[in-house]
Each structure stands twice: as structure tokens, then as C-alpha cells.
RODRENDREN-445039 format. One record per atom (N, C-alpha, C, CB): residue number from 1; residue in three letters; atom name; x, y, z. Coordinates in Angstrom, 3 decimals, always signed. Glycine has a CB too. Example, Ala and Ser with C-alpha at 12.3 -4.5 7.8 and 13.67 -1.06 7.14 Angstrom:
2
{pt 1,ALA,N,{+13.190,-5.690,+7.800}}
{pt 1,ALA,CA,{+12.300,-4.500,+7.800}}
{pt 1,ALA,C,{+13.200,-3.300,+7.800}}
{pt 1,ALA,CB,{+11.308,-4.473,+9.046}}
{pt 2,SER,N,{+12.850,-2.250,+7.080}}
{pt 2,SER,CA,{+13.670,-1.060,+7.140}}
{pt 2,SER,C,{+12.900,+0.030,+7.870}}
{pt 2,SER,CB,{+14.084,-0.598,+5.725}}
END
This chain:
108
{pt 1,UNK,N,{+53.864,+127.929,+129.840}}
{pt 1,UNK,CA,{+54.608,+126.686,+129.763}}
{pt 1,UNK,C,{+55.962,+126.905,+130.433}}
{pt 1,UNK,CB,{+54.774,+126.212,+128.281}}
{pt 2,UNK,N,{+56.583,+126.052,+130.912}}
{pt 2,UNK,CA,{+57.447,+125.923,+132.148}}
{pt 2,UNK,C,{+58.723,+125.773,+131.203}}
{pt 2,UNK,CB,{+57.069,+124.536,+133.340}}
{pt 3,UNK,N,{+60.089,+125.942,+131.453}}
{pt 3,UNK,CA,{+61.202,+126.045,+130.875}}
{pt 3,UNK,C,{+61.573,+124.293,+130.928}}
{pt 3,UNK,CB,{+62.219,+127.211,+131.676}}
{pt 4,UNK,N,{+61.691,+123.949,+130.054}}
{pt 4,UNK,CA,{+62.518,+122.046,+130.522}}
{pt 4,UNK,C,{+63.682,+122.144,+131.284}}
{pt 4,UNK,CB,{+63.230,+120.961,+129.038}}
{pt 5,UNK,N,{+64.677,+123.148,+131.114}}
{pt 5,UNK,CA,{+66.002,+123.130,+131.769}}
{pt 5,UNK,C,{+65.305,+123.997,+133.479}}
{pt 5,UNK,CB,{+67.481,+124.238,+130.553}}
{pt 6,UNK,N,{+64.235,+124.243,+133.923}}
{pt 6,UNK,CA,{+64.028,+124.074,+135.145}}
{pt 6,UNK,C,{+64.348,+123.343,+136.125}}
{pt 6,UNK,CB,{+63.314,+124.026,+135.189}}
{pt 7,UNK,N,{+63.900,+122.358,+135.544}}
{pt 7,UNK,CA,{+63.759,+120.923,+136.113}}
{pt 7,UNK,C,{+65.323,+120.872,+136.874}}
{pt 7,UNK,CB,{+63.454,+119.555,+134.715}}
{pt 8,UNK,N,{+66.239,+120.981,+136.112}}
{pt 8,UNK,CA,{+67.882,+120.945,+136.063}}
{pt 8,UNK,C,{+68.105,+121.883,+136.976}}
{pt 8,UNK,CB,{+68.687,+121.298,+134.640}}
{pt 9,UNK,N,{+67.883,+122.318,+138.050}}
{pt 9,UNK,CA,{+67.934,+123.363,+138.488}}
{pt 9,UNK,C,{+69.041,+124.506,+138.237}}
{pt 9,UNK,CB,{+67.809,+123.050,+139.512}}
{pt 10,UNK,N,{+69.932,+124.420,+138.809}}
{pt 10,UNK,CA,{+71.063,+125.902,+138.325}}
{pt 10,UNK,C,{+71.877,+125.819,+136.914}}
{pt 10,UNK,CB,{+72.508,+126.087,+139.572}}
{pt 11,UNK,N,{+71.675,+124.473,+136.444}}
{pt 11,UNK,CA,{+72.004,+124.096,+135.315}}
{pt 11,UNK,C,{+70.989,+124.416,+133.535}}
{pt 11,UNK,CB,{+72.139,+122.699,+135.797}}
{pt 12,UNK,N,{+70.193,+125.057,+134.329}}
{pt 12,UNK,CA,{+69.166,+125.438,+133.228}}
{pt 12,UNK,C,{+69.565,+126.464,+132.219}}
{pt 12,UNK,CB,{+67.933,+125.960,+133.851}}
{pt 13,UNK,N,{+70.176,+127.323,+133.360}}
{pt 13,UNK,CA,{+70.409,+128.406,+132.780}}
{pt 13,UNK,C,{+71.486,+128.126,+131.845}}
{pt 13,UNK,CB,{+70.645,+129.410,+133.674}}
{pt 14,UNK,N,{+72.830,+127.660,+132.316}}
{pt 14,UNK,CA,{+73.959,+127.212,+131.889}}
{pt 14,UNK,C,{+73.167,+126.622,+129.962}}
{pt 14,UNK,CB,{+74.671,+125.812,+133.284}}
{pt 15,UNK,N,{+72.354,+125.176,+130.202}}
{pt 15,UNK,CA,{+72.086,+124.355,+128.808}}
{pt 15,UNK,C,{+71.494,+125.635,+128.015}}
{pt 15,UNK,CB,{+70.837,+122.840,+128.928}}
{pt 16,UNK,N,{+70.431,+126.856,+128.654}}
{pt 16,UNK,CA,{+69.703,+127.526,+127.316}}
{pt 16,UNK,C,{+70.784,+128.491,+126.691}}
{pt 16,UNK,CB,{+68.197,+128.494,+127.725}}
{pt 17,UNK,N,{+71.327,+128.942,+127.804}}
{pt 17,UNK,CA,{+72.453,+129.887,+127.067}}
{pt 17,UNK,C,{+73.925,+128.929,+126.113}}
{pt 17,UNK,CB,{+73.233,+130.948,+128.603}}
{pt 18,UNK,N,{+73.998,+127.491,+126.613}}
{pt 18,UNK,CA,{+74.499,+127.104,+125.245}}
{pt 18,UNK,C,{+73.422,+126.665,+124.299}}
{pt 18,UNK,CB,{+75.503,+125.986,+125.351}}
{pt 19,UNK,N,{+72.733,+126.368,+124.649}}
{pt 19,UNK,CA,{+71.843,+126.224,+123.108}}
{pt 19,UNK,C,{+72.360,+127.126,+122.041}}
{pt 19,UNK,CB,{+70.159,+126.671,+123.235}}
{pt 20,UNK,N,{+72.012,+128.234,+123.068}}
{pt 20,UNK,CA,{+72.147,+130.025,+121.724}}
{pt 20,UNK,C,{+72.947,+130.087,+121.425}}
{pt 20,UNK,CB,{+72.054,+131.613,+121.951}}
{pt 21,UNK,N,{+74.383,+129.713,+122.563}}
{pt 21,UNK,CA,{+75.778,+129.822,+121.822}}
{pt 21,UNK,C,{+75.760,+129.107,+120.070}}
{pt 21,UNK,CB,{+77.001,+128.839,+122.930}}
{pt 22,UNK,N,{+75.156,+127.851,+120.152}}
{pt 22,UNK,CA,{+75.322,+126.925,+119.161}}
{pt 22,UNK,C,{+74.377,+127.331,+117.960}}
{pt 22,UNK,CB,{+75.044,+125.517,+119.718}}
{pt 23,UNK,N,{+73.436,+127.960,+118.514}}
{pt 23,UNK,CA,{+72.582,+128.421,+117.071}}
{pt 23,UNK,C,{+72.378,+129.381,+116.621}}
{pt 23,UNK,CB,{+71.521,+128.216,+116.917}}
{pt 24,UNK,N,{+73.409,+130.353,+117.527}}
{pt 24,UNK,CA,{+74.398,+131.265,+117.023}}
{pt 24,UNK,C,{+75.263,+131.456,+116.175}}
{pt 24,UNK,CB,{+74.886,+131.446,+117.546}}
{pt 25,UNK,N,{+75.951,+130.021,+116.448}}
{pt 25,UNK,CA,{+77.254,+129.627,+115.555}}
{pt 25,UNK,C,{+76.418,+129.016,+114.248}}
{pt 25,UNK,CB,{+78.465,+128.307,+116.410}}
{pt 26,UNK,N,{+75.653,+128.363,+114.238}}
{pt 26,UNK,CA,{+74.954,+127.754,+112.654}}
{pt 26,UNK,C,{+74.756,+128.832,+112.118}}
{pt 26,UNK,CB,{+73.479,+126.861,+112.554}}
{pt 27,UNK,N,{+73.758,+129.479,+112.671}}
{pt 27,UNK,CA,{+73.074,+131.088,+111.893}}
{pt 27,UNK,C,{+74.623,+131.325,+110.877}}
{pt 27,UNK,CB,{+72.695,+132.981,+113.548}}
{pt 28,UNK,N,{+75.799,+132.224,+111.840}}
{pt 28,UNK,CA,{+76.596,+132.755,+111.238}}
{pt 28,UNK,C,{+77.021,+131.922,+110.312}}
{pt 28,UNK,CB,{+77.397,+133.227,+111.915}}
{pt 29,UNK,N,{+77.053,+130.345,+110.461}}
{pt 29,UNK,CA,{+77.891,+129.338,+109.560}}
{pt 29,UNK,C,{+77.135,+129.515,+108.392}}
{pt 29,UNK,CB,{+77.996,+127.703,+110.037}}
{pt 30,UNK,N,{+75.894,+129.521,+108.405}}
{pt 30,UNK,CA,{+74.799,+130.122,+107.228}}
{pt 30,UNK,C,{+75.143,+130.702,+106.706}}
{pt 30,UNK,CB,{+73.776,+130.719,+107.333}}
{pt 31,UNK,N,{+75.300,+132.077,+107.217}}
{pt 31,UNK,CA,{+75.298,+132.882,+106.139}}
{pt 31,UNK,C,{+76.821,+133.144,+105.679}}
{pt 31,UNK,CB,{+74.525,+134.156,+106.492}}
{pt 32,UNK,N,{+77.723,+132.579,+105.666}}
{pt 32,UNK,CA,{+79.487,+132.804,+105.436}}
{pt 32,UNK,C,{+78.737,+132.355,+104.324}}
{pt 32,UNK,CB,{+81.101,+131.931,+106.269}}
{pt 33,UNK,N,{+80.302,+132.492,+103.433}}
{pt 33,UNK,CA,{+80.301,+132.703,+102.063}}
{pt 33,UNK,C,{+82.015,+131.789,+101.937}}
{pt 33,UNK,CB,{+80.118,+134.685,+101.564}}
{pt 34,UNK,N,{+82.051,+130.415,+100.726}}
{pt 34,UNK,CA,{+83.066,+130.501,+100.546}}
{pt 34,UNK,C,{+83.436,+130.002,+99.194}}
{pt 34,UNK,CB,{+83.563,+130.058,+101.489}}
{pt 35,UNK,N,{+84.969,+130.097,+98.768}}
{pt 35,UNK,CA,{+84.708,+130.481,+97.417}}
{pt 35,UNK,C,{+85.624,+128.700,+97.172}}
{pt 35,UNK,CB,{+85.520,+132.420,+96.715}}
{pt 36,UNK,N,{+85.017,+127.486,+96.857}}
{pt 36,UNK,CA,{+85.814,+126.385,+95.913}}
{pt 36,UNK,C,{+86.104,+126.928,+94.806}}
{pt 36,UNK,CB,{+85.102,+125.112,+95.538}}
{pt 37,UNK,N,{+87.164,+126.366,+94.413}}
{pt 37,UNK,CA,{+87.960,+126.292,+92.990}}
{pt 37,UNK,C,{+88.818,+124.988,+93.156}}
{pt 37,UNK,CB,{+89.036,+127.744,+92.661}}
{pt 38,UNK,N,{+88.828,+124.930,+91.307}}
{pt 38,UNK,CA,{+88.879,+123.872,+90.756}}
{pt 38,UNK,C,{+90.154,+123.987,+89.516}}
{pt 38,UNK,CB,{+87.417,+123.581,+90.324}}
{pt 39,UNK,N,{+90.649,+123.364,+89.498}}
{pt 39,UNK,CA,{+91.515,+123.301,+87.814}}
{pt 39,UNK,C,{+92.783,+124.189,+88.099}}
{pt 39,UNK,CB,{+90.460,+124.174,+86.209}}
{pt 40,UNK,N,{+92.793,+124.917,+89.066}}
{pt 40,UNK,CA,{+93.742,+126.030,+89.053}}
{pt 40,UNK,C,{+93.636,+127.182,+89.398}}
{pt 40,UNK,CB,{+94.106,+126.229,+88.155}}
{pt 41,UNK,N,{+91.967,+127.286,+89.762}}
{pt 41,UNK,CA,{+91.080,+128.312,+89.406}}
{pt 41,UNK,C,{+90.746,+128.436,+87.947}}
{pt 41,UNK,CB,{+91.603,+129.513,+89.857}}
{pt 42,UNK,N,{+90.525,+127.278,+87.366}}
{pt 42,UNK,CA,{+89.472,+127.419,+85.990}}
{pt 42,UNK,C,{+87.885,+127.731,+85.912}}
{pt 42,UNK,CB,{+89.489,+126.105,+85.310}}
{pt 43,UNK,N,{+87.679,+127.107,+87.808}}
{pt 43,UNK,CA,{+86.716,+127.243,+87.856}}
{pt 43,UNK,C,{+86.455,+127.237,+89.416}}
{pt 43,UNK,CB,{+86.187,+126.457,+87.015}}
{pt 44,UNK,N,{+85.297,+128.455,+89.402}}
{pt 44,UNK,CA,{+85.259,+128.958,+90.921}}
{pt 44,UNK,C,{+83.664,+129.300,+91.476}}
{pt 44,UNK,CB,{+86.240,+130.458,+91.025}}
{pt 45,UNK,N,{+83.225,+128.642,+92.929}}
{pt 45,UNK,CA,{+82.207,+127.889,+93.005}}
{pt 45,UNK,C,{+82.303,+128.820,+94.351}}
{pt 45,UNK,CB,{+82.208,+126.156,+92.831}}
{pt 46,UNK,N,{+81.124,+130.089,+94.480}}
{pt 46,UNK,CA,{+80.851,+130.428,+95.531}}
{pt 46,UNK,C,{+80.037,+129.569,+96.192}}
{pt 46,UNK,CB,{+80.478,+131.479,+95.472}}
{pt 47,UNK,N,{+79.845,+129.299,+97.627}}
{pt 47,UNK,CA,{+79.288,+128.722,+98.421}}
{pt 47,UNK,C,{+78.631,+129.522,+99.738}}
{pt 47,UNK,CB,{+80.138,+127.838,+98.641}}
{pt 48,UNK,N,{+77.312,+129.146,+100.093}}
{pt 48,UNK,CA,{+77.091,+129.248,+101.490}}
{pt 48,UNK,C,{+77.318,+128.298,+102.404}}
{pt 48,UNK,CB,{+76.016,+129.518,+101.681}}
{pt 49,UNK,N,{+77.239,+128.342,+103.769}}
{pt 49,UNK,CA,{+76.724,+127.302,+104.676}}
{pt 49,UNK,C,{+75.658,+126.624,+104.961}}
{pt 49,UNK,CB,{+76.822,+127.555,+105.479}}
{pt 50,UNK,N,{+74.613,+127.016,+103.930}}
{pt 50,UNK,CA,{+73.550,+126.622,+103.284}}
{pt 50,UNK,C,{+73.733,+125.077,+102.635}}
{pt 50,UNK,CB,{+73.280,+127.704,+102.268}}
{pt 51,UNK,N,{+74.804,+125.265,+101.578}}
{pt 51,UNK,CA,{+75.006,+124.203,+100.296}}
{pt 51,UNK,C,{+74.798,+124.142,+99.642}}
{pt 51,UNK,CB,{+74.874,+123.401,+100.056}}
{pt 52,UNK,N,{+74.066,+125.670,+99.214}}
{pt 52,UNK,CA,{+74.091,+125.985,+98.033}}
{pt 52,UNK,C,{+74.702,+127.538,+97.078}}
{pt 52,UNK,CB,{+72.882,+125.730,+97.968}}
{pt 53,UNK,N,{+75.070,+126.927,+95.785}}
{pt 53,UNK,CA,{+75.687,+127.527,+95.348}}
{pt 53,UNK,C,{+74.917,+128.935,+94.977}}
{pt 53,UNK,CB,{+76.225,+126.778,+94.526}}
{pt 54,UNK,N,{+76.282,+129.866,+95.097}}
{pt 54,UNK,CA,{+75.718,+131.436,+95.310}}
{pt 54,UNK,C,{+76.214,+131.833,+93.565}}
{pt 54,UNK,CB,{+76.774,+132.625,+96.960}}
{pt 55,UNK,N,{+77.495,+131.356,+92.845}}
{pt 55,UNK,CA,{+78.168,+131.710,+91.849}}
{pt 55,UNK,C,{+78.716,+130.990,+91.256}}
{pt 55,UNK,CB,{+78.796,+132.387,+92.000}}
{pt 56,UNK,N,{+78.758,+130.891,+90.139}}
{pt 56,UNK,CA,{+79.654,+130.041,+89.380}}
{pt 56,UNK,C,{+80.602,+131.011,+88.317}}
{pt 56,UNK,CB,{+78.695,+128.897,+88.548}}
{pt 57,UNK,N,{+82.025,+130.938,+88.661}}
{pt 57,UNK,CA,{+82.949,+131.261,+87.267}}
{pt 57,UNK,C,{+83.669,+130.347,+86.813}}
{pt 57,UNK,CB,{+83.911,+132.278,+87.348}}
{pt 58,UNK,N,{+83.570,+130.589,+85.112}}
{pt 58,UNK,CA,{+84.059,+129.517,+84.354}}
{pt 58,UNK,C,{+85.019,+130.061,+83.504}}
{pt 58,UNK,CB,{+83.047,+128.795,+83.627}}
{pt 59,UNK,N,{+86.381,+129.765,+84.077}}
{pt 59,UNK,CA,{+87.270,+130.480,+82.681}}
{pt 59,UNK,C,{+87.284,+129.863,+81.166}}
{pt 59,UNK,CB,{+88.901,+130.447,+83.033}}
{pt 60,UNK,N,{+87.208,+130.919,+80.340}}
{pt 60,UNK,CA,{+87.241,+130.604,+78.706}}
{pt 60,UNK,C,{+87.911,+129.370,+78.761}}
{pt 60,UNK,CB,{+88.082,+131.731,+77.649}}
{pt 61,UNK,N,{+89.017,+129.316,+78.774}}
{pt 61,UNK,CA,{+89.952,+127.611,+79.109}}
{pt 61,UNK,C,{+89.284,+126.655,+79.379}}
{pt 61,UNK,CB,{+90.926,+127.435,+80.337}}
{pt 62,UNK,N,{+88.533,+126.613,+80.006}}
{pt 62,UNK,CA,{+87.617,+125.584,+80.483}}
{pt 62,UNK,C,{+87.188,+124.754,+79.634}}
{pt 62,UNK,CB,{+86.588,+126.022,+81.027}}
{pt 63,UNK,N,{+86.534,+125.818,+78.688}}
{pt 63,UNK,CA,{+85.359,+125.144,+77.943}}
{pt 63,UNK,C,{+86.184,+124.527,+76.759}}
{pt 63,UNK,CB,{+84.048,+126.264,+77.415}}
{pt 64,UNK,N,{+87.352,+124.124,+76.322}}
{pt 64,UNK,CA,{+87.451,+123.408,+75.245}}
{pt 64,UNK,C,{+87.638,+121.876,+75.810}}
{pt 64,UNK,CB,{+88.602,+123.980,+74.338}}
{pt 65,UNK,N,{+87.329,+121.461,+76.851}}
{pt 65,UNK,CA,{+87.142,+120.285,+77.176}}
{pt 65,UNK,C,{+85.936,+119.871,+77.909}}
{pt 65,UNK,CB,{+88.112,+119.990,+77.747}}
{pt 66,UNK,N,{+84.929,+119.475,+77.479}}
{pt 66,UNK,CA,{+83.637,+119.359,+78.047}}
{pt 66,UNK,C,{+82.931,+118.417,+79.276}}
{pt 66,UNK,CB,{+83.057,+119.110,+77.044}}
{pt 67,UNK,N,{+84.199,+117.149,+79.363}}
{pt 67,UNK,CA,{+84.174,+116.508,+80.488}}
{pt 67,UNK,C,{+85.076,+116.944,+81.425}}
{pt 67,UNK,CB,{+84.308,+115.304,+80.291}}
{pt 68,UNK,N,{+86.053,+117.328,+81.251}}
{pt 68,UNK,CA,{+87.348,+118.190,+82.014}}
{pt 68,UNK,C,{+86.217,+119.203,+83.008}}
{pt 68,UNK,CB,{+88.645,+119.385,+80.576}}
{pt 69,UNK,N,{+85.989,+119.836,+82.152}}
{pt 69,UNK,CA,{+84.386,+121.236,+82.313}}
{pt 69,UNK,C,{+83.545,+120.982,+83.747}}
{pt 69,UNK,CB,{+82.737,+120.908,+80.705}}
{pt 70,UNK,N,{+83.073,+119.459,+83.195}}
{pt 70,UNK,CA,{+81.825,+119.124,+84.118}}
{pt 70,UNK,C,{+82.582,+118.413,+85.512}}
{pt 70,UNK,CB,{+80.597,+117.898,+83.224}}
{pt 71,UNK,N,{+83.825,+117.787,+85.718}}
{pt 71,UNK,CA,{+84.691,+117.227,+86.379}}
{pt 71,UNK,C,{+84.784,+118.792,+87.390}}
{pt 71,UNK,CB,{+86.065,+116.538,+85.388}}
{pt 72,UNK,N,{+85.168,+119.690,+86.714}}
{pt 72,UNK,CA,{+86.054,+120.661,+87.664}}
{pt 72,UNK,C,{+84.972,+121.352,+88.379}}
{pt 72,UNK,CB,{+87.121,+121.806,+86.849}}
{pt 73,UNK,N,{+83.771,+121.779,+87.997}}
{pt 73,UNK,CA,{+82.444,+122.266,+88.332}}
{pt 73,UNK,C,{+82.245,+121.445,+89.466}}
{pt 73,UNK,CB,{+81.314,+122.148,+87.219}}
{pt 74,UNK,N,{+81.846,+120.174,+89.272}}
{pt 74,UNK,CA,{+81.377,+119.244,+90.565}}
{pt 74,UNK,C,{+82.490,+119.665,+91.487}}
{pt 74,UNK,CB,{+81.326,+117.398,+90.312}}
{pt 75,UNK,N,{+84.057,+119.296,+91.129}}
{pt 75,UNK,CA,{+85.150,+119.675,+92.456}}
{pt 75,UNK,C,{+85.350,+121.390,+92.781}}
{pt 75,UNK,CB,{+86.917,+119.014,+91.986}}
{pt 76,UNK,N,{+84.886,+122.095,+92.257}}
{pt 76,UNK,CA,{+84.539,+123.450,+92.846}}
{pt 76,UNK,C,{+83.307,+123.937,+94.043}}
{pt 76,UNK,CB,{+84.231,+124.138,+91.660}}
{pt 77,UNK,N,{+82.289,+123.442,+93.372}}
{pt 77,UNK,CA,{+81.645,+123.310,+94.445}}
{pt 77,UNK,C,{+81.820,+122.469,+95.278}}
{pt 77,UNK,CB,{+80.724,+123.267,+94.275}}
{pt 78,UNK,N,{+82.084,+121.298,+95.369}}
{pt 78,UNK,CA,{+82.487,+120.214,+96.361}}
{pt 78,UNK,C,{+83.684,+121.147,+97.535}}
{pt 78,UNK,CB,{+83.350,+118.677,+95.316}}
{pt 79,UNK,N,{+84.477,+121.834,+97.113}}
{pt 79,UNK,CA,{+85.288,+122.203,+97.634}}
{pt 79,UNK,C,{+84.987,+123.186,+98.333}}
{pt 79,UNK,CB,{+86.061,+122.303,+97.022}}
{pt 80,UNK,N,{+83.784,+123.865,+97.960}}
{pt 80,UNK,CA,{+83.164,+125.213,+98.821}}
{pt 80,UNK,C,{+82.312,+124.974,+99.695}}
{pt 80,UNK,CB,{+82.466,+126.219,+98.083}}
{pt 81,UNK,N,{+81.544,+123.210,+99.299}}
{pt 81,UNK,CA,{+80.704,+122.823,+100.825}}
{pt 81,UNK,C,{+81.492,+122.392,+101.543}}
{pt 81,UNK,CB,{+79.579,+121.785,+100.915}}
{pt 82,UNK,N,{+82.970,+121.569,+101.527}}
{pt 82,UNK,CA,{+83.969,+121.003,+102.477}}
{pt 82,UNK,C,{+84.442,+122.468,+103.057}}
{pt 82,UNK,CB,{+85.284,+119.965,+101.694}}
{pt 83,UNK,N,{+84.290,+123.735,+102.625}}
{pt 83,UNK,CA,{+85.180,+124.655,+103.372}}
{pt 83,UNK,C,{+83.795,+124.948,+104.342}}
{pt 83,UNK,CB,{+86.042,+126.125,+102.377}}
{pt 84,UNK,N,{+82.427,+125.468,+103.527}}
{pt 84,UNK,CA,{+81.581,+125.310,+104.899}}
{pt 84,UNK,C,{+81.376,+124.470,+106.070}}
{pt 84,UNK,CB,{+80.647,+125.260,+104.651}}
{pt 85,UNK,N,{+81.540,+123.292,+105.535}}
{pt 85,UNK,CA,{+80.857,+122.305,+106.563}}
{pt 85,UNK,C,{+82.625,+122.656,+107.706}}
{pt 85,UNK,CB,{+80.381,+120.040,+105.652}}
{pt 86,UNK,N,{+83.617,+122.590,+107.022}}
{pt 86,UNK,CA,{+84.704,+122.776,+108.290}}
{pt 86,UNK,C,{+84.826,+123.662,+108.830}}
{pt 86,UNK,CB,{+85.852,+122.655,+108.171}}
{pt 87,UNK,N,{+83.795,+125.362,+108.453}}
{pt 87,UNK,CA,{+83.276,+125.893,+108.896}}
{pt 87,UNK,C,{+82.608,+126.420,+110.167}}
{pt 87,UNK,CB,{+83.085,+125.697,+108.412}}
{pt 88,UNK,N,{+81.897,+125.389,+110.236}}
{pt 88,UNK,CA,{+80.645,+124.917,+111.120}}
{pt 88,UNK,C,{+81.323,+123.945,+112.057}}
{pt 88,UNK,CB,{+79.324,+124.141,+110.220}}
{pt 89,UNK,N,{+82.177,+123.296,+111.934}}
{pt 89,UNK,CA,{+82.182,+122.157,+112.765}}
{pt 89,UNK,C,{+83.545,+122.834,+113.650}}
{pt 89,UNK,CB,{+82.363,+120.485,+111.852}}
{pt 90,UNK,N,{+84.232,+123.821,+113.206}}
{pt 90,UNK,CA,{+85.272,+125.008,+113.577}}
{pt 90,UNK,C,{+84.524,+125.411,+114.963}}
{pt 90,UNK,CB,{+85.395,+126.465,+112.278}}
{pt 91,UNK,N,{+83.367,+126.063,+114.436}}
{pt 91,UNK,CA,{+83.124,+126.930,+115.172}}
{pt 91,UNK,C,{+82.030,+126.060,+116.813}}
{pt 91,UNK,CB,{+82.376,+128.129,+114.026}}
{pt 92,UNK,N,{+81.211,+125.175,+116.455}}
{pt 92,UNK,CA,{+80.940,+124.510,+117.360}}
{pt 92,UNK,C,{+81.867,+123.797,+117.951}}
{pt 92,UNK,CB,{+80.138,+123.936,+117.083}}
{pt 93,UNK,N,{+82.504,+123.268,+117.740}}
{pt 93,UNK,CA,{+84.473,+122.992,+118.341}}
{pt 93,UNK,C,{+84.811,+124.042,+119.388}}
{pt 93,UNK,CB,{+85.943,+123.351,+116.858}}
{pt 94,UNK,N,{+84.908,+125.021,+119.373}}
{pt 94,UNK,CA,{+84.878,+125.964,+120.236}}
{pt 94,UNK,C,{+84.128,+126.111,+120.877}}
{pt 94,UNK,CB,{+84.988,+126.786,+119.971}}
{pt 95,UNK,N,{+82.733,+126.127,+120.738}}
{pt 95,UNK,CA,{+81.753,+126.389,+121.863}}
{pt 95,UNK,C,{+82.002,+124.750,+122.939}}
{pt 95,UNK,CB,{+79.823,+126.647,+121.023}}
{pt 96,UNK,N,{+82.242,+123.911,+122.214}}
{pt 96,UNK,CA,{+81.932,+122.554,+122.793}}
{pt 96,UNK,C,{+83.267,+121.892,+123.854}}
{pt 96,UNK,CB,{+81.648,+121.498,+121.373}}
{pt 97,UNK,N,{+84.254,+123.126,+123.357}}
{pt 97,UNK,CA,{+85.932,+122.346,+123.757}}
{pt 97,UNK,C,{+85.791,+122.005,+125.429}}
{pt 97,UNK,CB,{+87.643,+123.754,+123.478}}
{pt 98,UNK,N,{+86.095,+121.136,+125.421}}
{pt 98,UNK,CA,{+86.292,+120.394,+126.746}}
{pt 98,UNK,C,{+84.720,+120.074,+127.523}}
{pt 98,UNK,CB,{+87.345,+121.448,+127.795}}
{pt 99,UNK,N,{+83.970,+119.482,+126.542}}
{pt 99,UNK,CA,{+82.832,+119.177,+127.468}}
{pt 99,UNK,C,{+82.881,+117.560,+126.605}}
{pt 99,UNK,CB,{+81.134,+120.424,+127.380}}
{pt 100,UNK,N,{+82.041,+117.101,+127.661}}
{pt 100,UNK,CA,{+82.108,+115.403,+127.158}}
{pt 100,UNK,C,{+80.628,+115.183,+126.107}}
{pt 100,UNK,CB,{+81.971,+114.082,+128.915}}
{pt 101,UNK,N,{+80.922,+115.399,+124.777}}
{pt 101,UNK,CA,{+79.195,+115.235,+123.763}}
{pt 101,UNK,C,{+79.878,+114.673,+122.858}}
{pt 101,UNK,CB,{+78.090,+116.760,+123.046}}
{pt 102,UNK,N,{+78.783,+113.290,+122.925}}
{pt 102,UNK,CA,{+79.497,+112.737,+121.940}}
{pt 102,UNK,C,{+79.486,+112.525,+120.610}}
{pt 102,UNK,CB,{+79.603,+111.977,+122.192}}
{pt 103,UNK,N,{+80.639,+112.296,+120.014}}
{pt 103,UNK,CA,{+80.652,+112.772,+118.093}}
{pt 103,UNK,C,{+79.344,+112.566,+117.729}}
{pt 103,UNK,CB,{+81.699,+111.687,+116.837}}
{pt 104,UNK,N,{+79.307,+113.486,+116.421}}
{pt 104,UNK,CA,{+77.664,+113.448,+115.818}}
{pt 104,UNK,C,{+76.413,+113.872,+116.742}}
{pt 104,UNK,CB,{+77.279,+111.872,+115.409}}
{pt 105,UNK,N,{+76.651,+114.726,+117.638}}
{pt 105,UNK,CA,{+75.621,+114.746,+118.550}}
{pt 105,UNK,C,{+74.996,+116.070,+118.087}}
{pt 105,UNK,CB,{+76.083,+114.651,+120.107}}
{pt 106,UNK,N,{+75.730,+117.092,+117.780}}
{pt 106,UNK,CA,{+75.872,+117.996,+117.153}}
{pt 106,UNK,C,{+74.807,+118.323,+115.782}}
{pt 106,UNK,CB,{+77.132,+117.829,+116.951}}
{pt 107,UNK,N,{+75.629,+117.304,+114.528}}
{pt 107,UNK,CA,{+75.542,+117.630,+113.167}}
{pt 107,UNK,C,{+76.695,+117.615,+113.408}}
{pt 107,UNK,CB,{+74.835,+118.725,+112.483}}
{pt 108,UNK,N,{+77.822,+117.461,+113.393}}
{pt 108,UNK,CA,{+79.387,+117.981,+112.764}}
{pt 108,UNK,C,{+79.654,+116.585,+112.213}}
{pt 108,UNK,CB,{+80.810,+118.626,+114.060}}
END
């Protein structure tokens, strides 16, 4: 089977080797690691670039308020997929700087 970026002639080469640049950059965005917290650090929400959670710590403090509790949990992790996803959209930013693609073309 024939390469599609053939067709493109000297430009083929150029699109496959950014492809890899870019799914290069996801892979690594994958597997980073980052840590939301919440309350003060009452509560602390490892993250992948995945979106899903790797850890949860809950300081003793926490727990004498049980909606306070469940409030700071959701904004811990919330805060560890906003550090991935800006992550990811960091790093394809760079591969992408100064070419004309337009928003959302990506995933970012």
C-alpha cells in the first residue's frame, strides 16, 4: 500500500514526520503525571494525561465536613485534568507555532 502523503510530493515527507512530532507529544502528554489540590492542599488529586486519577490524599481536616470533603475532591481532580489538558495543548503549541491549523483541529 502506497504512502497518502506521496501523492503531495516533497511535502510527504514534511506531513508524516509531523504527524510523529504530534503523537509524540500526546504519548508523552499521557503519560505526565500531575498533582491538583484543593482546600489548601486538604486535598490532593494525582492525575495523568489520561484523566484519570492515579491518587487521592485526604487530610484528617477534611473529613469533619462532608460536603466541604466531596466539593474539594471534585476541585482537586478538576485541577489535575486542567493542568494536563494545558499540558497537551503546551506542547502541540510548539510543534504547531506558526503554521496556519485551525483551532480544534488538533484536540486542544
Amino acid at each position: 500500500m502506497s504512502n497518502p502523503f506521496d501523492a503531495l510530493g516533497g511535502m510527504g515527507g514534511l506531513l508524516a514526520g509531523f504527524q510523529q512530532q504530534i503523537q509524540n507529544a500526546q504519548q508523552q502528554a499521557q503519560e505526565a503525571e500531575f498533582e491538583g489540590k484543593a482546600g489548601g492542599g486538604l486535598v490532593t488529586a494525582v492525575c495523568n494525561g489520561k484523566m484519570e486519577v492515579l491518587s487521592l490524599s485526604i487530610s484528617d481536616e477534611a473529613y469533619e465536613d462532608k460536603e466541604m470533603l466531596e466539593d474539594l475532591v471534585i476541585a482537586a481532580v478538576n485541577d489535575g485534568f486542567r493542568q494536563a489538558q494545558a499540558n497537551l495543548s503546551a506542547q502541540l503549541s510548539k510543534i504547531t507555532e506558526g503554521l496556519p491549523i485551525p483551532p480544534g483541529l488538533l484536540g486542544m
